[in-house]
C-alpha positions in Angstrom: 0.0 0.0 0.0 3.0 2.3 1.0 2.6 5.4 2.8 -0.4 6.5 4.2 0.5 10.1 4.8 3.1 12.4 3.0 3.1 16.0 3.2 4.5 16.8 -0.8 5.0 20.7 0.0 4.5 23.7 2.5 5.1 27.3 1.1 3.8 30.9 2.5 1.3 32.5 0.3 0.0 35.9 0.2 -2.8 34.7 2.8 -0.8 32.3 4.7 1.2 29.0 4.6 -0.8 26.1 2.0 0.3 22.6 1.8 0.1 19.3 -0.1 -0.4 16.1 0.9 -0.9 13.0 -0.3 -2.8 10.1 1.8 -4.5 6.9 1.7 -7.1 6.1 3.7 -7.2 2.1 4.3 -11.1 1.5 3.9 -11.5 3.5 0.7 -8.6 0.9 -0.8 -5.8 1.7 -2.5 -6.5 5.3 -3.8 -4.4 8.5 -3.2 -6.3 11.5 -1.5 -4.7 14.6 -2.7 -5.5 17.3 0.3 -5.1 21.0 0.1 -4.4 23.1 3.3 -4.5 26.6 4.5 -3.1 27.0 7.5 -5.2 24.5 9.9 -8.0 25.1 7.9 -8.7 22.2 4.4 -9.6 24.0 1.5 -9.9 21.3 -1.0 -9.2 17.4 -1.5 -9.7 14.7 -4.0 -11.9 13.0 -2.1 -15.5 14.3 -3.0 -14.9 16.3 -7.1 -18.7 15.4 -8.0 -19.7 19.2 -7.8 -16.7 21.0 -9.1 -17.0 18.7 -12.6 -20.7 18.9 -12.2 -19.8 22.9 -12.0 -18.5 22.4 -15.5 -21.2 20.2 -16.9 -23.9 22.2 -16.0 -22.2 25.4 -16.7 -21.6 24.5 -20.0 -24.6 22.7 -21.0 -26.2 25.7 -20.6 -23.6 27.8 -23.5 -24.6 28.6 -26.9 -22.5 27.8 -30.1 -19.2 26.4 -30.7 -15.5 27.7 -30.0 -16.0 28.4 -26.5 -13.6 31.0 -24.6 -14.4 30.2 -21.1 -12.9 31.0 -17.7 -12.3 28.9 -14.8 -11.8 31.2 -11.3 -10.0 28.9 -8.6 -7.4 25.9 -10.2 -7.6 23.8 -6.7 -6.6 20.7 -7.5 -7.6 21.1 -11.3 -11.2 19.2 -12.1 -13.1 21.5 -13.1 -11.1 23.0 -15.6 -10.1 19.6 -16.6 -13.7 18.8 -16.4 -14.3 21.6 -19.1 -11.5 20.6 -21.4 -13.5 17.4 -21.9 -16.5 19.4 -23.7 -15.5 19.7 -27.2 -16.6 22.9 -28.2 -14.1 24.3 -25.6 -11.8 26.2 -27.7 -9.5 28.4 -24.6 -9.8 27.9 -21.2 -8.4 30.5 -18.8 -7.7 29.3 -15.1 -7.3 32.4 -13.3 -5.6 31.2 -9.7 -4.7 34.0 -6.9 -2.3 31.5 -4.9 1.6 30.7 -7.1 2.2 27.5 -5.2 -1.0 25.9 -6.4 -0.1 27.0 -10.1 3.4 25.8 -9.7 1.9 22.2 -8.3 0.2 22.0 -11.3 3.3 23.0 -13.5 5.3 20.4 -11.6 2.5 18.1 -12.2 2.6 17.5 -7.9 -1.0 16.9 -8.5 -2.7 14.0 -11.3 -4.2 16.5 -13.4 -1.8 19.2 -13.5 -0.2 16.3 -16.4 -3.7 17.1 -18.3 -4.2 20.7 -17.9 0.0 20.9 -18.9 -0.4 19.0 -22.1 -3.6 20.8 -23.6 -2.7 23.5 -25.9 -6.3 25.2 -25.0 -5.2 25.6 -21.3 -3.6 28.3 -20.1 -2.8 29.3 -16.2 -3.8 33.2 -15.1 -1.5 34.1 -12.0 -3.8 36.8 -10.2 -7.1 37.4 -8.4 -10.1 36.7 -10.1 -12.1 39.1 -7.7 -9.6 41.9 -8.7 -9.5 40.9 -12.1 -13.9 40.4 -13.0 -14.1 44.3 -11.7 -11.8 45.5 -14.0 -12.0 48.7 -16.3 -12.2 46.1 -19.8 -10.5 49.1 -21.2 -7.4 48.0 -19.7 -8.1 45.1 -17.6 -10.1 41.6 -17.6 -9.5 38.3 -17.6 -7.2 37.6 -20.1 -3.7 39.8 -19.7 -3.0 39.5 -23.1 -6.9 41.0 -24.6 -8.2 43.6 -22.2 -11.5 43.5 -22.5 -12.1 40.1 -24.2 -15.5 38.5 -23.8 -15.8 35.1 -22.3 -18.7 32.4 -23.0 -19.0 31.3 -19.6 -17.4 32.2 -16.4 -17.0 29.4 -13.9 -16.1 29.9 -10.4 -15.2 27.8 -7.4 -13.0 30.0 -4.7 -15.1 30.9 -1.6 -17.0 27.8 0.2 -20.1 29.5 -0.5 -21.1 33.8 -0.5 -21.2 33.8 2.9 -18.1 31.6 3.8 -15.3 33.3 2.2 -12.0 31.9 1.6 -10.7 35.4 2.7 -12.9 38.8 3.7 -11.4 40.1 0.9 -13.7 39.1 -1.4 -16.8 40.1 0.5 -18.0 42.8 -1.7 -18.1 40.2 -5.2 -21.0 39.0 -4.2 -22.9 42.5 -4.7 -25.6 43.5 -7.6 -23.1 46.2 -8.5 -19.9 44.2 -8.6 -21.5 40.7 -9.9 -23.0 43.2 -12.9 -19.4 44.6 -13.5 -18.2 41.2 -14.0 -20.7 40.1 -16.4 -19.3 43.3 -18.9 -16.6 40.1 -19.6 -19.7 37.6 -20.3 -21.2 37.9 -24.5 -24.3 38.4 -24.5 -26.1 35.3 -23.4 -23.5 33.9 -22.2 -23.4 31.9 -18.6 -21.6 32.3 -15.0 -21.8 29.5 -12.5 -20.4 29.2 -9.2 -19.9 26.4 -6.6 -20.9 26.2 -3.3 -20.4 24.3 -0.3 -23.7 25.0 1.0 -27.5 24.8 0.1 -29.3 27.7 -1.3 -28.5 31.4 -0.9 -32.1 33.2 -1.1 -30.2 36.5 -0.7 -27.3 35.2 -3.4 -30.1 34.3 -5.9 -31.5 37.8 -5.5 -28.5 39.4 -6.1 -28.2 36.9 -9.6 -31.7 37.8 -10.6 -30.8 41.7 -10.6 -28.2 41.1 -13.4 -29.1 37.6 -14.8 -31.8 35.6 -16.7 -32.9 32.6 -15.9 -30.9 31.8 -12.4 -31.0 28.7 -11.0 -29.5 26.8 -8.3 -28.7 22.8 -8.6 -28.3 20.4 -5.6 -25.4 17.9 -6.4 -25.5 15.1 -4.2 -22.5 12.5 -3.5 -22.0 9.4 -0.9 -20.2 10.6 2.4 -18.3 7.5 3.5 -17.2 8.7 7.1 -20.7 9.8 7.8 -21.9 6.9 5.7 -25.0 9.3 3.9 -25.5 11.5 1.4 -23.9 15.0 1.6 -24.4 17.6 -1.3 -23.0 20.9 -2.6 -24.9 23.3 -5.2 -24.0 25.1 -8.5 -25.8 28.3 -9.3 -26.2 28.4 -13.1 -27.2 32.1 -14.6 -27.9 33.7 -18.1 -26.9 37.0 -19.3 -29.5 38.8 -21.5 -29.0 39.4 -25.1 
């Protein structure tokens, strides 16, 4: 079986030390658990990936047309972008990622799918804040360094655990009418934004989607919990810009 713990790498960040690991946990078999850390706190693992592909697949079910430009905010440990590289009409994926280390995992393919996300010519790593970044002037700013002001197809995002339990308070203010419309200035018309969350429902969120969005809904994505030996679930909120 070999090791059941090993801790891969520890670096500071620009909002604390994040770490690595790699562990096996004997009554799930064989199979390596990649783990995530922020300090004490976990911010992602391997373990339970249902809703960040399903973050993907119902995000981009829901786009129009072919040659998709589309934006993945958060790399974590890579499957949703992957997720979206497996839709064929994907023609350029941005994955915009605020932490280096996690970036650099993937470059060093620390990580299974950073091997993927390296060898696809569509993929392409963004080192910066998406927050910063979707509240941009797009006359000299956006996602995309290299096209201020590009227009994306869909904009996926998986950062915060939910609107109200934020990675950092920085990003408190995104989830506002006034800075969720300036971010959709960077969706075509028509296009679609989805977002992950760790927790059911947001009346208040779904408000805020319905001032600048068209035909906002939320989906429940359920998954087996073995250590609490039920079903647990996370949501995607799916929304439509106007024409």
């Amino acid at each position: 079986m070999g090791l059941l713990f090993e801790q891969i790498d520890s670096q500071p960040s620009v909002i604390g030390e994040i770490t690595l690991r790699r562990r096996k946990i004997p009554a799930l078999g064989d199979r390596d658990i990649y783990e995530v850390k922020l300090g004490e706190e976990f911010l992602m693992s391997s373990m339970f990936v249902d809703a960040e592909v399903a973050l993907s697949d119902l995000g981009l079910a829901e786009t129009e047309g072919d040659n998709l430009c589309v934006v993945v905010g958060g790399l974590g440990l890579g499957y949703t972008a992957v997720a979206a590289l497996k839709h064929p009409r994907v023609s350029e994926l941005l994955v915009v990622e605020y932490l280096q280390p996690v970036i650099g995992w993937h470059q060093q393919e620390f990580v299974p799918l950073g091997k993927d996300l390296n060898a696809d010519p569509r993929s392409r790593y963004i080192h910066g804040s998406f927050f910063d970044m979707a509240i941009a002037d797009p006359k000299t700013g956006g996602f995309d360094p290299a096209a201020p002001g590009k227009q994306f197809d869909a904009i996926l995002l998986d950062i915060d655990h939910s609107p109200r339990a934020l990675l950092h308070d920085s990003s408190a203010s995104f989830y506002t009418t006034h800075n969720i419309r300036l971010m959709a200035r960077q969706l075509k018309p028509r296009g679609i934004f989805a977002m992950w969350s760790n927790e059911g429902e947001d009346e208040e969120f779904m408000a805020v989607l319905r001032e600048v969005f068209i035909e906002v809904d939320c989906h429940v994505v359920s998954f087996f919990n073995p250590f609490q030996n039920r079903e647990s679930f996370n949501t995607v909120y799916v929304a439509r810009k106007p024409d």
